[in-house]
C-alpha positions in Angstrom: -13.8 64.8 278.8 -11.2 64.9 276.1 -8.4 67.7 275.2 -7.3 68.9 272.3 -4.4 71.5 271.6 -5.0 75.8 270.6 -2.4 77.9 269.1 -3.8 80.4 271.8 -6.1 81.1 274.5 -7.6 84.1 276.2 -6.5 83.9 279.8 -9.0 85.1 282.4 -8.5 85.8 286.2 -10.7 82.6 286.6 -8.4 80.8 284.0 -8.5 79.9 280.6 -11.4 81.4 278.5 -14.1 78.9 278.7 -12.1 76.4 280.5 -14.0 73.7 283.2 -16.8 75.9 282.7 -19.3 73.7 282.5 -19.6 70.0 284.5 -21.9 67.2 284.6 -24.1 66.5 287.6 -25.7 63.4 289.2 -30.0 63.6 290.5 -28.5 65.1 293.7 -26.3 67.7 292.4 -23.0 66.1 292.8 -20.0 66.4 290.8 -19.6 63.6 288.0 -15.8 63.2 286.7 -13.7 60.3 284.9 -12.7 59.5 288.6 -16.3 58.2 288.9 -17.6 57.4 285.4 -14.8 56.8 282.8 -17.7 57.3 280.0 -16.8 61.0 280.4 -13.4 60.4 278.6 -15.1 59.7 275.4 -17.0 62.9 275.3 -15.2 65.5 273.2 -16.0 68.9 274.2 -15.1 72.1 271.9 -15.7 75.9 273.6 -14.6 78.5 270.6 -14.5 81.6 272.5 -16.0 84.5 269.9 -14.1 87.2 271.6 -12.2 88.2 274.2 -13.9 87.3 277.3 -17.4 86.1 276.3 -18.2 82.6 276.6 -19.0 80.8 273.3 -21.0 77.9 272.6 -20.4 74.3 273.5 -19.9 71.9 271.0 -19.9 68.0 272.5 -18.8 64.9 270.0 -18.9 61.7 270.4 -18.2 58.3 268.3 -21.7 57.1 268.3 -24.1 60.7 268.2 -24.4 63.2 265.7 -22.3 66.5 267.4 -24.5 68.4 269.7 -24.0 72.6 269.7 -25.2 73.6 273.1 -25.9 77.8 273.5 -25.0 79.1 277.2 -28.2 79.0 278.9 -29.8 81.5 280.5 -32.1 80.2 283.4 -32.1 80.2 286.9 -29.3 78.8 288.8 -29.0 75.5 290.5 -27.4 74.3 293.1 -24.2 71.7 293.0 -21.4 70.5 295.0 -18.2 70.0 293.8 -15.7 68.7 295.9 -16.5 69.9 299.3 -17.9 73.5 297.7 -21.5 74.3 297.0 -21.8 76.1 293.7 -24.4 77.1 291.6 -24.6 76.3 287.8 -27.4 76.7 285.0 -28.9 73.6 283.1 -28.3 73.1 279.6 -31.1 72.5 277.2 -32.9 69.4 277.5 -31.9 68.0 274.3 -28.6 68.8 275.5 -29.5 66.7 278.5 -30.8 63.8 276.4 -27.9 63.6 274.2 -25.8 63.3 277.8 -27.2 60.7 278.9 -26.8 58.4 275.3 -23.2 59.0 275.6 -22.0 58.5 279.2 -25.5 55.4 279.1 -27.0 56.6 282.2 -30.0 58.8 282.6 -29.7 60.9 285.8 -26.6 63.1 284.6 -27.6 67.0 283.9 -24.9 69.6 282.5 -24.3 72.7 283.9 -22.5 76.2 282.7 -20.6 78.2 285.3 -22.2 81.3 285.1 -20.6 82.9 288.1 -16.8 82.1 288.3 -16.4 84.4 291.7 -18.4 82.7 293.6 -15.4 79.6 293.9 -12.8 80.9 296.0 -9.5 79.4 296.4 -8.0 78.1 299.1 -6.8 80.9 301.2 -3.5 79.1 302.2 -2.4 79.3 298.7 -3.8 82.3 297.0 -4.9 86.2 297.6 -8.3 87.7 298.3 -10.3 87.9 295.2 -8.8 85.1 293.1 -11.1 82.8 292.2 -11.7 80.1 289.0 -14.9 78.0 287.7 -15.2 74.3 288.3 -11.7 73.1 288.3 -10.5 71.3 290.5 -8.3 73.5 292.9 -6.7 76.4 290.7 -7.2 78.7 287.5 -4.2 77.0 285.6 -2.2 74.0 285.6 1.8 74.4 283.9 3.9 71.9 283.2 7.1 71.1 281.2 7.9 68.8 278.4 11.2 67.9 280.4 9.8 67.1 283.1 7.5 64.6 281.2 10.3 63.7 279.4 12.1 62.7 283.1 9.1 61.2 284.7 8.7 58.7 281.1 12.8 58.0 281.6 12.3 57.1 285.2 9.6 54.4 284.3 11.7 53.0 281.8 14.4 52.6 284.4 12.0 50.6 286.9 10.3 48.6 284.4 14.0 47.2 283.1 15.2 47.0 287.0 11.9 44.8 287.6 12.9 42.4 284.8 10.0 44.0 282.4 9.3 45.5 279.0 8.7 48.9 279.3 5.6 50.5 278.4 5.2 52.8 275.7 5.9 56.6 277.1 2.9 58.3 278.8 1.3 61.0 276.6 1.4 64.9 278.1 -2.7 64.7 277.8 -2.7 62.1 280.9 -2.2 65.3 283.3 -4.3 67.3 281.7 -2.1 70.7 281.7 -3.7 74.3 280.6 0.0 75.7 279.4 3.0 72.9 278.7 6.6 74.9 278.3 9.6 73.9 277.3 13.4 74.6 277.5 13.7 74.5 280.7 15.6 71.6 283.4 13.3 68.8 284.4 10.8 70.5 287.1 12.5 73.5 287.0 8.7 74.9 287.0 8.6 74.0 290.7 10.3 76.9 291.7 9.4 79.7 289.8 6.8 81.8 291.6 5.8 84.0 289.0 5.8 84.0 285.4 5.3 86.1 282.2 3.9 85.1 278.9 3.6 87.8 276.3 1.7 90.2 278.6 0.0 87.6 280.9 1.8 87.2 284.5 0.5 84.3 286.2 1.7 83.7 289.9 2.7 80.8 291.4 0.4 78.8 294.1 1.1 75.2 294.6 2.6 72.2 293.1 -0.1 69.9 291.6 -0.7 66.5 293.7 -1.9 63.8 290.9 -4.8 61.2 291.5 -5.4 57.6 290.3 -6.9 59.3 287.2 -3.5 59.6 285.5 -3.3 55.9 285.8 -6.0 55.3 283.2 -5.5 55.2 279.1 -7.9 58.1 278.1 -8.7 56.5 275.0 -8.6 52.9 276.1 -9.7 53.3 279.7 -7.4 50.8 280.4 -6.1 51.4 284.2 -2.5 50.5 285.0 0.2 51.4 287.7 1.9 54.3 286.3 2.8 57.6 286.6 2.0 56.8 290.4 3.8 54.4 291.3 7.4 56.0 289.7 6.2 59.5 291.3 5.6 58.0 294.6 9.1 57.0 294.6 10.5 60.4 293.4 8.1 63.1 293.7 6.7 62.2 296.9 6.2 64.4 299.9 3.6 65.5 302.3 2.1 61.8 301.9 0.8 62.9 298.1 2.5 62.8 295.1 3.4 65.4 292.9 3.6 66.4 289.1 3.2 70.1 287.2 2.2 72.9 289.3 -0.8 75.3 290.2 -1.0 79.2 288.7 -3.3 82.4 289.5 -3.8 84.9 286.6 -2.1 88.3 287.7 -3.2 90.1 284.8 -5.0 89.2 281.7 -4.5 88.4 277.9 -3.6 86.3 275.5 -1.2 83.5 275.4 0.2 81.7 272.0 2.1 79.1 271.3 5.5 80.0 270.7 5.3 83.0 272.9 8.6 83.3 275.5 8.6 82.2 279.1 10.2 84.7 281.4 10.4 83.4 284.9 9.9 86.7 286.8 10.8 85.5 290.3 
């Protein structure tokens, strides 16, 4: 679904406040993303939270349907898979439903609220007993930095103009889908912190962030091309992945802003 920008956001132990807490469902249960249905990426979705760690309402735009408010439900869990986990999740309002299906044009897609967070563990190789998030797809929180981006964009321009070819214009920040974008620091710098404060939210370190195919398609276009991949394969590849911005677990809770200070702890 789209992104849009906050001037600041509630952080939880599972992540942001109201943050991939709700996905869409095939008949069976299964996870439905952009990877698999690029419909999704014209679905705007807007989750005002009314107060510090309660849920608010969804609201879901798109270009051809009136905006749909959808109310957290309150019935009985279902089950889901996402990824290789098996979650539970509660159905939104049928006319919720309905208004789905008009927008992605496909009628066996449901939409489900997270309303038990715990119950997705992280992997234990990379985080603590206890940490936990709602139905992203590894971590609480994604972080990267405007130099890096800035880097990455420079290196495609390089290869482009060593192939012989006009470059491209440079690859918008909302391609990799961060939580928290910082700046001020050297080009994946963020790499190596392990634990960071901002304001009075720490937020620990847990793994660098491998990057799928998705990053390869025009949000707002669809349009699917070769880059970032192909330039990060052949600088930010190890491990047999490829790598760009990097994973974070809450420590404590709060608030974050725009403008507030980064202090690299460790």
């Amino acid at each position: 679904m789209a992104l849009r920008s906050l001037a600041s956001a509630e952080v939880l132990p599972r992540g942001l406040a109201d943050d991939r807490s709700w996905v869409v469902v095939d008949a069976d249960g299964l996870m439905v993303s952009a990877r698999t249905d690029q419909q999704l990426l014209h679905v705007q979705a807007d989750t005002p939270v009314t107060a510090p760690g309660v849920t608010g309402a969804l609201r879901l735009r798109h270009a051809g349907l009136p905006d749909r408010e959808v109310s957290v439900p309150q019935g009985t869990p279902v089950p889901l898979r996402l990824h290789a986990n098996d979650l539970t999740g509660v159905e939104a309002d049928p006319e919720t439903q309905t208004w789905l299906r008009a927008a992605v044009g496909r009628d066996d897609v449901r939409l489900l609220w997270c309303q038990a967070p715990e119950q997705r563990r992280l992997n234990p190789a990379y985080s603590r007993p206890g940490d936990h998030t709602a139905y992203a797809d590894g971590y609480p929180v994604t972080l990267v930095s405007e130099e890096s981006l800035r880097q990455l964009n420079d290196w495609i321009v390089e290869g482009a103009l060593a192939r012989g070819e006009e470059p491209d214009a440079p690859l918008p920040m909302e391609r990799f889908r961060p939580n928290i974008v910082v700046a001020g620091a050297e080009p994946f710098a963020e790499d190596g912190w392990r634990r960071v404060r901002m304001g009075d939210v720490v937020l620990r370190m847990a793994r660098p962030t491998d990057r799928c195919v998705m990053t390869t398609v025009d949000p707002t276009t669809l349009a699917r091309g070769k880059e970032p991949i192909r330039t990060l394969a052949r600088h930010r590849r190890w491990d047999g992945k490829t790598w760009f911005a990097v994973n974070l677990v809450p420590e404590t809770t709060g608030t974050v802003n725009v403008g507030d200070e980064v202090v690299v702890e460790e």
